[in-house]
C-alpha positions in Angstrom: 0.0 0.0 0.0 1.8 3.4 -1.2 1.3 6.3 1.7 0.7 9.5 -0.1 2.4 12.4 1.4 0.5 16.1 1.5 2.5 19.1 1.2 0.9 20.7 3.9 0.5 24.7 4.2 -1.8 25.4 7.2 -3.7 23.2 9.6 -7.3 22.8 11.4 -7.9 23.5 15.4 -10.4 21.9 17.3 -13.2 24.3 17.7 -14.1 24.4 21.4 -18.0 25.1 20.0 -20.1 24.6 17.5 -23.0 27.5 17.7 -22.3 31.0 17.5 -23.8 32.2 21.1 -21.4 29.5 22.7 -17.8 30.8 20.5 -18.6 34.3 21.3 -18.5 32.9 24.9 -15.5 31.4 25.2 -14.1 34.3 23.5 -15.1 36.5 26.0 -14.0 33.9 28.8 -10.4 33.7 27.1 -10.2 37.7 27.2 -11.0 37.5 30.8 -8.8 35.2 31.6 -6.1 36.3 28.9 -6.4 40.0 30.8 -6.4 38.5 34.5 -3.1 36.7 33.8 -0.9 39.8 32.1 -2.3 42.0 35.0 -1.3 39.2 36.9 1.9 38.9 36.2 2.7 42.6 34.6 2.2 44.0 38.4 4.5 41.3 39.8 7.1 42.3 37.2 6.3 45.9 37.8 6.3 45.6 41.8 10.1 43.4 41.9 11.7 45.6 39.5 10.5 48.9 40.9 11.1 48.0 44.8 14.3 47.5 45.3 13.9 45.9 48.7 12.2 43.0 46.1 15.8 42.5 44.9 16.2 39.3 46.1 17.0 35.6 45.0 13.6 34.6 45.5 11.7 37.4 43.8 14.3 37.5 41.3 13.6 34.0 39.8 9.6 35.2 40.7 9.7 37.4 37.9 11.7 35.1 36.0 8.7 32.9 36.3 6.1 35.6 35.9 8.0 36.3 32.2 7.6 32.6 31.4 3.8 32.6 32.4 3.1 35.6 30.2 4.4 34.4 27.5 3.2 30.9 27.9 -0.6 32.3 27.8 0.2 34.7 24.8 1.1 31.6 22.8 -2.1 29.9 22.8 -4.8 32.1 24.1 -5.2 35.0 21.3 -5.3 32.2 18.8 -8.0 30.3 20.3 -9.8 33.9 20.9 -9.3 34.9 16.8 -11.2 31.9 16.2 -13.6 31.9 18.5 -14.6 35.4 17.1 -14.5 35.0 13.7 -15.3 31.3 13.8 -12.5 30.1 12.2 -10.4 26.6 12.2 -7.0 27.5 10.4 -3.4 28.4 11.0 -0.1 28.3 8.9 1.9 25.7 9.0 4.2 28.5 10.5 2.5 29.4 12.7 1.3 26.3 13.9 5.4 25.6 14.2 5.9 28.7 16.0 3.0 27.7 18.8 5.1 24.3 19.2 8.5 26.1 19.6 7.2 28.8 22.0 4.7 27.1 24.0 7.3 23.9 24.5 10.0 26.3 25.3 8.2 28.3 28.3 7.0 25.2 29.5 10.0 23.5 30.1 12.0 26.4 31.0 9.2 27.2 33.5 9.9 23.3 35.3 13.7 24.3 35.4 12.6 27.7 37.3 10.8 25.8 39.3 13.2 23.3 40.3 15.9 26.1 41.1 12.9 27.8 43.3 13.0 24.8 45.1 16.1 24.8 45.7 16.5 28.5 46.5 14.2 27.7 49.1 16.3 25.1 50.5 19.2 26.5 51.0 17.4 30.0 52.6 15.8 27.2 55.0 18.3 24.6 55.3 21.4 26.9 54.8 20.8 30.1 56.0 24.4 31.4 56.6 25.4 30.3 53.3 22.3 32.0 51.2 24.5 34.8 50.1 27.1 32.6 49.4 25.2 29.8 47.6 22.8 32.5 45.7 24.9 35.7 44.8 23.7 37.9 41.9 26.2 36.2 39.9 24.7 32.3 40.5 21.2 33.4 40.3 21.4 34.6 36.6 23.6 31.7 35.9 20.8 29.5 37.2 17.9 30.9 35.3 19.8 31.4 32.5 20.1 27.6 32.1 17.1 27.1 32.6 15.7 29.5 29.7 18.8 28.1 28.2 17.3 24.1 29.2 13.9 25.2 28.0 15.4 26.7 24.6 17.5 23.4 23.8 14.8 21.1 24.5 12.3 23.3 22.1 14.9 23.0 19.2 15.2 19.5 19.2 11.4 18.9 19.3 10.3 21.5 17.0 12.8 20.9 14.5 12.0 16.8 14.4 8.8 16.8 14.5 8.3 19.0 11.8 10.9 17.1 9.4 8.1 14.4 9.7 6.2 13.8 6.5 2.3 13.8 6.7 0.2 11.8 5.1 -3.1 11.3 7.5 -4.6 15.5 6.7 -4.0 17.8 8.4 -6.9 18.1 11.2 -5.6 18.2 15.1 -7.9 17.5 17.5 -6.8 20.0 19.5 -7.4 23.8 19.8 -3.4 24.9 20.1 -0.9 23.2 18.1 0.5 20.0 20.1 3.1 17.2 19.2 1.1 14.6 20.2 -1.6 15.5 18.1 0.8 16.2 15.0 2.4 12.9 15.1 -0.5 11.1 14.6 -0.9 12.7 11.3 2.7 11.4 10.4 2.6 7.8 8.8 6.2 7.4 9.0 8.2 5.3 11.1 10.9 8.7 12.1 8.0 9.5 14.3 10.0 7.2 16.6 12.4 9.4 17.2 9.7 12.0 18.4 9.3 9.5 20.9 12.3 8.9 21.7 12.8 12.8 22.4 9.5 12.8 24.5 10.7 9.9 26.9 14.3 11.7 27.3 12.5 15.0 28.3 9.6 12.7 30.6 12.8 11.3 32.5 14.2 15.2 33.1 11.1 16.6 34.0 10.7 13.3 36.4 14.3 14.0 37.9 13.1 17.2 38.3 10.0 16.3 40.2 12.6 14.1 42.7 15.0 17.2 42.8 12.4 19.4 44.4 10.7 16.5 46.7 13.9 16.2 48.2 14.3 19.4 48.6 10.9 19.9 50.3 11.7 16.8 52.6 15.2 18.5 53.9 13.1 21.7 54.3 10.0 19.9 56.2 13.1 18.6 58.3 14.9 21.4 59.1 11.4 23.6 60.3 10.0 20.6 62.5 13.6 21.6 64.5 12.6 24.8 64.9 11.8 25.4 68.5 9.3 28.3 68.5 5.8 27.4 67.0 5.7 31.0 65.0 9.2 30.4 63.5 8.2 27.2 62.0 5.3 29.1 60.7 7.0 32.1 59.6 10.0 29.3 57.9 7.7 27.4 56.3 5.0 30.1 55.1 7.5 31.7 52.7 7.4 28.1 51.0 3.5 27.8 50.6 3.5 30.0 47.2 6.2 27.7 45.8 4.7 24.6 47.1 1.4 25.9 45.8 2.5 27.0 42.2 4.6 23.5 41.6 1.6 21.5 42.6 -0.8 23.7 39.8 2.4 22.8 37.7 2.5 18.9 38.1 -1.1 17.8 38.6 -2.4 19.8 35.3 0.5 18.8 33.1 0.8 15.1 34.1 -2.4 13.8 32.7 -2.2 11.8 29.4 -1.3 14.1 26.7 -4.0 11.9 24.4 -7.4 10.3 26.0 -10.2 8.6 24.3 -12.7 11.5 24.7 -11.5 14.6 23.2 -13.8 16.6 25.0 -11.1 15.9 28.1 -8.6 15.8 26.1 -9.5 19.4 25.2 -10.5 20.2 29.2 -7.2 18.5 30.1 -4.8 20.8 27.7 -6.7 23.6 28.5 -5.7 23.5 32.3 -2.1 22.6 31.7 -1.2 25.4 29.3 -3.9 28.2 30.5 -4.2 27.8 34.0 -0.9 27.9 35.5 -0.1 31.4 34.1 -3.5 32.7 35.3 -3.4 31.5 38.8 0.1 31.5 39.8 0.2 35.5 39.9 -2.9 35.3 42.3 -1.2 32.8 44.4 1.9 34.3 44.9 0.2 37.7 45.7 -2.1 36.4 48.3 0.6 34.3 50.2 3.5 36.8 50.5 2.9 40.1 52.0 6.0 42.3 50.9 5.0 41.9 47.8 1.5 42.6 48.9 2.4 46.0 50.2 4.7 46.9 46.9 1.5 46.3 44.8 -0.4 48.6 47.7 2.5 51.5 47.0 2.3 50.9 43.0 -0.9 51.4 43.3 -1.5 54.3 45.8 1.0 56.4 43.5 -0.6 55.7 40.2 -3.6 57.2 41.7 -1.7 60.1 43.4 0.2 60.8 39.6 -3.2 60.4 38.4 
């Protein structure tokens, strides 16, 4: 039987609806949450760089992670809102490459972040006298630079191979952002194995990843149960809760099965992992640390005294 091979030039998205009343709908519920998440994250950006008492490891890789999150939502969500509006399926075949590259990139630079959060947390914990040491200007932008650097390399590699694959079965994703999973099962030739291969490399990273900051938590639960005073275990292990918070979001919405027999959840599931964390980490973070909390109250108060 002779595969024929389709010089493909755009592709079709999953709509999430099928009337008009329900599109316009999620349309306005993607700008909602589309605005939510850059206010989100702008005023954290805003707050850390403006205050320079903010200047610190831990809000430093914070607004590391609030760049990630903003540009992990403005890779998927203003698509899925132009075609919602104007009820419309396609996009390029470069642009459909482009939403792999970026989306893939944040994400995995954003687990990296994470892990070095954890670890940042550890060592102000675990090794107090050595923070400054251990976590100097110099380390910390060594440190997120490799993982923007991690998130970049592992992008490449992805992008690049899965779009060398030939097609052959359409070009319809069932899917309403462009995914990898989806794409290879469009490919009918056996290279797709190497797609695979990629995927399980990167599964066992992100997993030592997972054990990386487990540990860490474990050595920090440790070293706050010997903590005499009932407040300073509180106060030592409250500056953890965001982090702890924002890595659970993190894991339980983007370890699901990237392809299940319904595609109504399969749709539900990708929405959550690649909209949700970059909406609610901001509000997360904001509620559970009070510095920042009071920078956001100054921003604020002055804007309205300039104004």
């Amino acid at each position: 039987m002779v595969s024929v091979f389709f010089s493909i030039t755009e592709f079709l998205l999953l709509a999430f609806a099928d009337t008009r009343e329900q599109q316009l709908w999620h349309f306005w519920l993607f700008l909602g949450i589309s605005l939510a998440a850059l206010l989100g994250n702008g005023l954290i950006i805003t707050a850390i760089a403006c205050d320079h008492h903010l200047h610190t490891p831990m809000y430093f890789f914070l607004l590391n992670l609030s760049l990630l999150d903003l540009g992990s939502i403005s890779t998927t969500l203003p698509k899925a809102m132009d075609n919602s509006l104007w009820d419309n399926r396609h996009i390029s075949y470069l642009g459909c490459a482009a939403q792999v590259f970026f989306l893939l990139f944040l994400i995995s630079a954003e687990l990296c972040l994470l892990t070095i959060m954890s670890y940042d947390r550890y060592v102000a914990i675990c090794k107090p006298l050595h923070y400054g040491t251990l976590l100097g200007s110099r380390a910390c932008v060594h440190m997120a630079a490799a993982a923007w650097g991690t998130g970049l390399l592992n992008s490449v590699l992805h992008t690049a191979n899965t779009f060398s694959l030939p097609l052959c079965k359409g070009n319809a994703l069932h899917q309403f952002f462009c995914e990898i999973p989806q794409i290879l099962k469009l490919s009918c030739s056996h290279s797709y194995l190497r797609e695979v291969g990629l995927i399980m490399v990167s599964a066992c990273l992100g997993f030592g990843c997972f054990v990386f900051i487990v540990v860490s938590y474990v050595q920090i639960l440790r070293a706050v149960l010997r903590i005499p005073s009932e407040q300073g275990r509180h106060k030592a292990f409250s500056t953890c809760l965001p982090h702890l918070a924002v890595v659970s979001l993190f894991i339980s919405t983007g370890t699901f099965p990237s392809s299940i027999s319904s595609p109504f959840l399969d749709l539900v599931v990708s929405f959550l992992y690649s909209v949700m964390p970059p909406a609610v980490n901001p509000l997360i973070y904001s509620m559970r640390n009070q510095e920042l909390k009071e920078t956001l109250k100054k921003l604020i108060q002055s804007s309205k005294g300039t104004g």
